[in-house]
C-alpha positions as CSV (number, residue, x, y, z in Angstrom):
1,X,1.7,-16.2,37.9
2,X,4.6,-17.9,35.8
3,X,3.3,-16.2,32.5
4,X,2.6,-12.6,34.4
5,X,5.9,-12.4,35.7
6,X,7.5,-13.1,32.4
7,X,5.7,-10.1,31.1
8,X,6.4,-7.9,34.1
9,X,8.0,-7.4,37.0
10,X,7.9,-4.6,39.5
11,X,12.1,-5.2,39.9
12,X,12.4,-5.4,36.4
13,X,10.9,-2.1,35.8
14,X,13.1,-0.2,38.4
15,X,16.5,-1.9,37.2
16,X,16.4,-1.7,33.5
17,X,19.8,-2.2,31.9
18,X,21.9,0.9,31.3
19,X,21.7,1.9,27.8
20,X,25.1,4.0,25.8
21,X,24.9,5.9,22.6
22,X,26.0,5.1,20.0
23,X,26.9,6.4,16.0
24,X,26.8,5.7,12.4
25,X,30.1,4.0,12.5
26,X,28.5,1.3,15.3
27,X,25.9,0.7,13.0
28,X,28.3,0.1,10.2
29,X,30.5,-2.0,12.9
30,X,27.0,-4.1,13.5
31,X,26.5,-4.7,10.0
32,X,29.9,-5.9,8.9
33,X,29.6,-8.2,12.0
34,X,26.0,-9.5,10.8
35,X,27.7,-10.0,7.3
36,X,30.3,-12.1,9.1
37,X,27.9,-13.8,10.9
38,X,26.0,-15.4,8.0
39,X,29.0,-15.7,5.9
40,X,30.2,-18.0,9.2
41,X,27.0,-19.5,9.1
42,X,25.5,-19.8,5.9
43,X,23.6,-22.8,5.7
44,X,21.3,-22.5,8.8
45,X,20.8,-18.8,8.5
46,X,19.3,-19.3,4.7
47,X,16.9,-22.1,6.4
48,X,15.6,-19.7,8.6
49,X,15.6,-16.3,6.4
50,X,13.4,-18.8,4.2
51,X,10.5,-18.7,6.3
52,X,9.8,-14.7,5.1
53,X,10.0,-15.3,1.4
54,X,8.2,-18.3,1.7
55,X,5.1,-16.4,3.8
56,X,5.6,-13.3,1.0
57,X,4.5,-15.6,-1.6
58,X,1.8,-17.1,0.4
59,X,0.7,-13.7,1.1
60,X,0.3,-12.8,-2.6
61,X,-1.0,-16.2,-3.4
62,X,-3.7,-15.8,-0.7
63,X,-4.4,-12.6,-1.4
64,X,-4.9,-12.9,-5.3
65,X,-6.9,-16.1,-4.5
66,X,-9.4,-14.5,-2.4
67,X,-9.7,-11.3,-4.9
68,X,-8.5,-9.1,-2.1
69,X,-5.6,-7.3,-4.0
70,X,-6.5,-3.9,-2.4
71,X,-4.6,-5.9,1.1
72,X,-1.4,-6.9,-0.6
73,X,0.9,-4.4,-0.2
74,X,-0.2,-3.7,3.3
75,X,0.5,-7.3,4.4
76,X,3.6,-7.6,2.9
77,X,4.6,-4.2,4.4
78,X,3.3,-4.9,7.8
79,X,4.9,-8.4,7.1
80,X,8.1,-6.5,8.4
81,X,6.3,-5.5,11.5
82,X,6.9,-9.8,12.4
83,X,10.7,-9.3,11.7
84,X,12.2,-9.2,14.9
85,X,10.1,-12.3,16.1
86,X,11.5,-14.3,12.8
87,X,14.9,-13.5,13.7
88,X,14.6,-14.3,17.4
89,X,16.6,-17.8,16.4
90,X,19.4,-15.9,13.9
91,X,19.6,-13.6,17.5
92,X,20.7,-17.2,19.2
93,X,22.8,-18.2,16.6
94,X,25.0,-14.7,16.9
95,X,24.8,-15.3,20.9
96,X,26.6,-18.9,20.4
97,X,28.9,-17.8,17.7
98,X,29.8,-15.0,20.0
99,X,30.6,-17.3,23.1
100,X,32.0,-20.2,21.2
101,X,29.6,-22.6,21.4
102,X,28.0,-25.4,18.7
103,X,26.1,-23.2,16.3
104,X,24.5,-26.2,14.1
105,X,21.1,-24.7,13.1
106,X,19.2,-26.9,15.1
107,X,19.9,-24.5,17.9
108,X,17.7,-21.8,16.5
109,X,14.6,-23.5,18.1
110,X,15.9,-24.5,21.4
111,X,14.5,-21.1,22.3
112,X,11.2,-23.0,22.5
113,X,12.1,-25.1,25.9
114,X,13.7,-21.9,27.7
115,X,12.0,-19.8,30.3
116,X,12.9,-16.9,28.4
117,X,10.3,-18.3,25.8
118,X,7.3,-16.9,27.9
119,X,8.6,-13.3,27.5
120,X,9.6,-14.1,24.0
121,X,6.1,-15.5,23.0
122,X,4.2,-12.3,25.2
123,X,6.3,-9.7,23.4
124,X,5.7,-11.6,20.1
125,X,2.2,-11.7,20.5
126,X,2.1,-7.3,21.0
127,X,3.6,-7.1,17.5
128,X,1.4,-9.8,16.1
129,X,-2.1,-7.6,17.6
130,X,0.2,-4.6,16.1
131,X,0.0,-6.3,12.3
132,X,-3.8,-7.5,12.6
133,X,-4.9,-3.5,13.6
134,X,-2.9,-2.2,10.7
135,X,-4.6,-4.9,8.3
136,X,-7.7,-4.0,9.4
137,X,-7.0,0.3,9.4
138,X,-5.5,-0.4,6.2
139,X,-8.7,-1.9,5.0
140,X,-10.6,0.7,6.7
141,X,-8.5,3.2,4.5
142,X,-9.2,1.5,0.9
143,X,-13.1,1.3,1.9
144,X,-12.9,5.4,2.7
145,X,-11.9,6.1,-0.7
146,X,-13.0,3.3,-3.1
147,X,-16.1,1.5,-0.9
148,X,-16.5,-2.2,-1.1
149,X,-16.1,-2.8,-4.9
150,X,-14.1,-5.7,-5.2
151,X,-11.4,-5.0,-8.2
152,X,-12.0,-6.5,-11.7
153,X,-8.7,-7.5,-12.1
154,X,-4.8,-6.6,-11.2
155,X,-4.8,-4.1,-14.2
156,X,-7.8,-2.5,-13.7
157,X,-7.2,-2.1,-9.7
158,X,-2.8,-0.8,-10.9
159,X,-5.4,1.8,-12.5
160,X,-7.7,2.6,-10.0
161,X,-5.1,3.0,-7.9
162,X,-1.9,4.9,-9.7
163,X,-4.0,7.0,-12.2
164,X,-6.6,8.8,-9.9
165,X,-6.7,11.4,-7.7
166,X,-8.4,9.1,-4.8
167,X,-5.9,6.4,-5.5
168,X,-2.8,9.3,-4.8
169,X,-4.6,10.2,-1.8
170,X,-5.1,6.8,-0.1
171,X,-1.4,5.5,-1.1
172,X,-0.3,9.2,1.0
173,X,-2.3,8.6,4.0
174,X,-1.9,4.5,3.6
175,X,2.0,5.0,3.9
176,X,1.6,7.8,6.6
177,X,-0.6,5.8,8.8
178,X,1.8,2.8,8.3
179,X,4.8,4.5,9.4
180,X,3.1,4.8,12.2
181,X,2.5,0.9,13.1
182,X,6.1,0.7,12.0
183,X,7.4,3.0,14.3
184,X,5.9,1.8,17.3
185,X,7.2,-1.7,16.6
186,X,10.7,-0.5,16.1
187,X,10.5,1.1,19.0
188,X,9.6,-1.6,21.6
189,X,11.5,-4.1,19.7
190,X,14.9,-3.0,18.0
191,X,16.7,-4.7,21.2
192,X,13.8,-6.0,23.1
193,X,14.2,-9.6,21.4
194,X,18.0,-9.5,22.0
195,X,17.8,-8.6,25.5
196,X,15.0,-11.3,25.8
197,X,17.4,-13.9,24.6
198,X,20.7,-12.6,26.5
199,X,19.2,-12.0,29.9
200,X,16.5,-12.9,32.5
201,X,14.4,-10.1,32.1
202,X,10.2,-9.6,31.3
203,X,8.6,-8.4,28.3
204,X,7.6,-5.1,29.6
205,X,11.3,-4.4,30.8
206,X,12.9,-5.7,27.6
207,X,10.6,-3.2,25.7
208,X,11.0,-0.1,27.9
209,X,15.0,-0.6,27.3
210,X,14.3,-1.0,23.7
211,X,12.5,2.6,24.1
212,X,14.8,3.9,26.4
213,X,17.9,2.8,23.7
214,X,16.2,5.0,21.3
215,X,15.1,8.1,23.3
216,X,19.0,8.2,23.8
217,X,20.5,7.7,20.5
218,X,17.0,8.8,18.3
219,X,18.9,10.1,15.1
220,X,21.1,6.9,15.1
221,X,18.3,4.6,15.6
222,X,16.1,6.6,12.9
223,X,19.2,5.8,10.5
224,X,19.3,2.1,11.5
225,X,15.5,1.9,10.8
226,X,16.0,3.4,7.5
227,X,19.0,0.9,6.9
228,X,16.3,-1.8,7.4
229,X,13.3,-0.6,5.7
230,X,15.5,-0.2,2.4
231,X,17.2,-3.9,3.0
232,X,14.2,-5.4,3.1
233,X,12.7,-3.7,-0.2
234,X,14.9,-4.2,-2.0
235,X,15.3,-8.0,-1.0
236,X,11.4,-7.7,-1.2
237,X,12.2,-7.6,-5.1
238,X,11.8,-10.0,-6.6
239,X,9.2,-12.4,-5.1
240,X,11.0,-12.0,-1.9
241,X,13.9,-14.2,-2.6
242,X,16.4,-11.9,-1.7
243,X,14.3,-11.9,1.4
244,X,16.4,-15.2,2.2
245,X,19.9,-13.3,2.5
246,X,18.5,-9.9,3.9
247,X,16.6,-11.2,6.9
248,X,19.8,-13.4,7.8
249,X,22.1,-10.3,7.9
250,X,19.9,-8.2,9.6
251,X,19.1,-10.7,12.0
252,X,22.3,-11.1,13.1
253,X,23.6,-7.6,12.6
254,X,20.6,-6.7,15.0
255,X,22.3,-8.3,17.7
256,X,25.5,-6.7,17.2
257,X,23.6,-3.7,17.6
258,X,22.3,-4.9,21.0
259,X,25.7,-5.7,22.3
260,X,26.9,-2.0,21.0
261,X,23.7,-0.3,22.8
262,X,22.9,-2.1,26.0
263,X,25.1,-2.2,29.2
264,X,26.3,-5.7,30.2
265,X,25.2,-4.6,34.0
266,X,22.6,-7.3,34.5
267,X,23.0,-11.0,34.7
268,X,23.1,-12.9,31.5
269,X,22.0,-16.6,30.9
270,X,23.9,-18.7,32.7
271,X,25.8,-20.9,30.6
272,X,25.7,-24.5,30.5
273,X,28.9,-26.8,29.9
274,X,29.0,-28.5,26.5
275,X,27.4,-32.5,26.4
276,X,28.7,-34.5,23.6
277,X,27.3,-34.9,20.4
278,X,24.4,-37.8,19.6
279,X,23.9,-40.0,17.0
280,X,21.9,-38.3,15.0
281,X,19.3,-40.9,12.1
282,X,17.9,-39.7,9.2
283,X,14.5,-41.6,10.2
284,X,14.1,-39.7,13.1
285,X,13.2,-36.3,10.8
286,X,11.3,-34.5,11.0
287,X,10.8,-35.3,14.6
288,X,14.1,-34.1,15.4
289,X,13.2,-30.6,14.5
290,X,10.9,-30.8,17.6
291,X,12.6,-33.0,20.0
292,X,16.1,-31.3,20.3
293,X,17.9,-34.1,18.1
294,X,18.8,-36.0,20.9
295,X,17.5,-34.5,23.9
296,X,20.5,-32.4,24.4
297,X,20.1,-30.1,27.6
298,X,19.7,-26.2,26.8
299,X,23.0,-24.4,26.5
């Protein structure tokens, strides 16, 4: 009952937070504030914008290792459909910069003991099923137009691919079909993972605000997605690296964008005084990373 109601709730769904709309300049607003953000916040935010070049490369490693080079711009593409869950902690981090509270790294994962986590976790878990179907459509998609011939090698598939009329025709309705996926996860997620963090409120409702947020503001939301579909290629190149200072920035401009789009009309978290700081060993890592350094009480 615990987990159903942080996916839903009939009270949720009636009183979902007021949305505004919003413009260009907001967005530009969000950004700078991102940019300030991780500037403010350097150290921790690179520690967590690490995890997506470090699972890019594993992806192409994977991929070339198991001959399946046909799969690799799809997975790193749909990689982006996992954004907003990898950013949940830079999310945090804005929320305790914003309301002056410790913002050591280590409070990233504290999201893990919260209630809030459920919701979090359910909505996480819709975007996850949303990257697995596109893997497998995209897979679908190669098989229609070159069958099950597994590539001789990177050049010879670059060929296949970019030379032939087949190969022009499955790259249009690949990158068609993938706007798609990537639509549908924008849409249920640009504030859902914000809201999650900021307020007690289920999955379901946290999504329908995200789609009600863009119903009301769709050419200023189209423009934000475009903002972050052109970050994240070009930090894509090369090997992802700039991966580690996009994803920060985004992350944190994201929920600047959430504070600019969604009505403070329900109740946020509550928060909890400050506790004083613990001695902190270098033999407890990496335990610590787990534990909450120190048990500290969620804030």
């Amino acid at each position: 009952m615990a987990y159903q109601n942080a996916i839903q709730t009939t009270d949720d769904v009636q009183r979902l937070p007021r949305v505004r709309t919003i413009t260009p300049h907001d967005l530009i607003d969000a950004l700078k504030k991102g940019l300030d953000d991780f500037l403010a916040m350097p150290t921790h935010a690179l520690f967590v914008g690490l995890i997506y070049p470090i699972a890019g490369l594993v992806i192409a490693i994977a991929v070339s290792g198991a001959n399946l080079l046909w799969l690799f711009y799809p997975m790193a593409a749909g990689f982006a459909l996992l954004g907003p869950v990898a950013a949940v902690g830079l999310y945090e981090l804005s929320r305790r910069r914003e309301q002056g509270l410790d913002t050591s790294w280590s409070h990233a994962f504290e999201l893990l003991g919260t209630d809030s986590f459920r919701s979090i976790a359910g909505l996480g878990l819709v975007l996850l099923l949303l990257f697995a179907i596109w893997i497998g459509v995209a897979q679908t998609i190669y098989w229609a137009y070159f069958g099950y011939a597994v590539p001789e090698s990177i050049d010879g598939f670059a060929r296949q691919v970019l030379t032939t009329e087949a190969g022009h025709r499955m790259i249009l309705i690949g990158n068609a079909v993938g706007f798609l996926f990537a639509l549908v996860a924008f849409v249920i997620s640009v504030v859902a993972f914000p809201l999650l963090i900021d307020r007690r409120i289920g999955a379901a409702a946290a999504a329908a605000t995200s789609i009600k947020a863009v119903a009301r503001n769709p050419l200023t939301m189209a423009l934000w997605g475009l903002i972050v579909a052109v970050a994240l290629l070009l930090g894509s190149l090369p090997f992802f690296v700039g991966l580690a200072v996009v994803v920060p920035v985004l992350g944190h401009a994201t929920w600047h964008l959430y504070r600019k789009v969604v009505v403070p009309d329900r109740a946020p978290r509550e928060p909890q005084p400050e506790h004083p700081e613990v001695e902190r060993y270098a033999a407890d890592f990496p335990s610590v990373l787990f534990s909450g350094w120190g048990h500290r009480p969620r804030e």
